[in-house]
N, C-alpha and C positions, 0 to 999 in steps of 0.2 A: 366634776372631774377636773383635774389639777394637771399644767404639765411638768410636768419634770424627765430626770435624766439628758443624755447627750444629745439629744436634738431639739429639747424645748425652748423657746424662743423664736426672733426670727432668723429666717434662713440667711439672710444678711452677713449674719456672723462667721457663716461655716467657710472655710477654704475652699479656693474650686483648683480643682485637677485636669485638664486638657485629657483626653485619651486617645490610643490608637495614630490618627496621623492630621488631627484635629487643628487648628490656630484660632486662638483668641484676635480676634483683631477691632484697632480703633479706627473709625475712618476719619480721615484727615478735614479738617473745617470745609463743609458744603456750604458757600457763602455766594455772593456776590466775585465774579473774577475778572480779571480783563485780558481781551488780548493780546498778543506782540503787539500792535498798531494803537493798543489804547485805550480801545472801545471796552466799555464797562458791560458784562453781559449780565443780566440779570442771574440767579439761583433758580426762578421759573422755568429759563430760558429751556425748550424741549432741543437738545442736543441729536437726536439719533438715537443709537446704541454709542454709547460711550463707556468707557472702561473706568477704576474709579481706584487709588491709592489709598493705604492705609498704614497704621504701624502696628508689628506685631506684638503683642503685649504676653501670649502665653501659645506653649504647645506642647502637643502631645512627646510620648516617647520615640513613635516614630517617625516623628515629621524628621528628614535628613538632609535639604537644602537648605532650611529658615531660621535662623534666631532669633530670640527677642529682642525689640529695636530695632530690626528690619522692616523696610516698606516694601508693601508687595501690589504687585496690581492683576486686578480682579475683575470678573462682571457681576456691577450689584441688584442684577435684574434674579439671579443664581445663589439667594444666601438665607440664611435663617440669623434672626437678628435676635439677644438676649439684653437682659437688661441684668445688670451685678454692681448692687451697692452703687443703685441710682445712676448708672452710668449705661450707656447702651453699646453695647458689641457685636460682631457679626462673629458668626463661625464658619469657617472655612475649611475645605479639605486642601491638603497639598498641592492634590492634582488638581483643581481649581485656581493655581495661583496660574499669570499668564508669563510674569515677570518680577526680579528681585533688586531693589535700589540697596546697596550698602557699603559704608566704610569699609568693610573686608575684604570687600569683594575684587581682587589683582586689578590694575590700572591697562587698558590696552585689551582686555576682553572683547567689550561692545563698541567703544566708541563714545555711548551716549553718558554725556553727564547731568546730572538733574539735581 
């Protein structure tokens, strides 16, 4: 048995669609960091519960606060994680995001810059 037609090969190929209120997101390099004072904290280092930034690469039609290119912060104790064309993503619901980093976003809102 032979495949053919529109889905034979690998799935690698196919376009993916975000649905509903869905975000494709990439999370930002888990490395090695340091703090204000210097001190190099390892990537092992057990933080807590700590919260964790990403950029947003794809989303659904309903998502209404998020664009692509936005950073958003999350808990990644809370995610389901795919893999697309060798790369590894997490998906996220809207209502899951905590907070949004971006150039559009009006000067004088929050305060905080990052």
């Amino acid at each position: 048995m032979t495949d053919s037609g529109p889905t034979a090969g690998t799935p690698d190929k196919l376009p993916v669609r975000m649905l509903n209120d869905r975000i494709l997101v990439k999370v930002d390099a888990e490395g090695d960091r340091r703090s204000t004072g210097g001190i190099l904290i390892p990537a092992t280092a057990q933080m807590g519960k700590r919260l964790a930034w990403a950029e947003v690469r794809a989303k659904g039609p309903n998502v209404r606060a998020v664009e692509e290119g936005d950073h958003v912060l999350f808990n990644p104790e809370e995610v389901y994680e795919v893999e697309v064309r060798g790369e590894t993503f997490i998906i996220l619901r809207e209502r899951d995001i905590h907070a949004l980093a971006s150039e559009r976003l009006e000067a004088g809102h929050t305060g905080l810059y990052l």
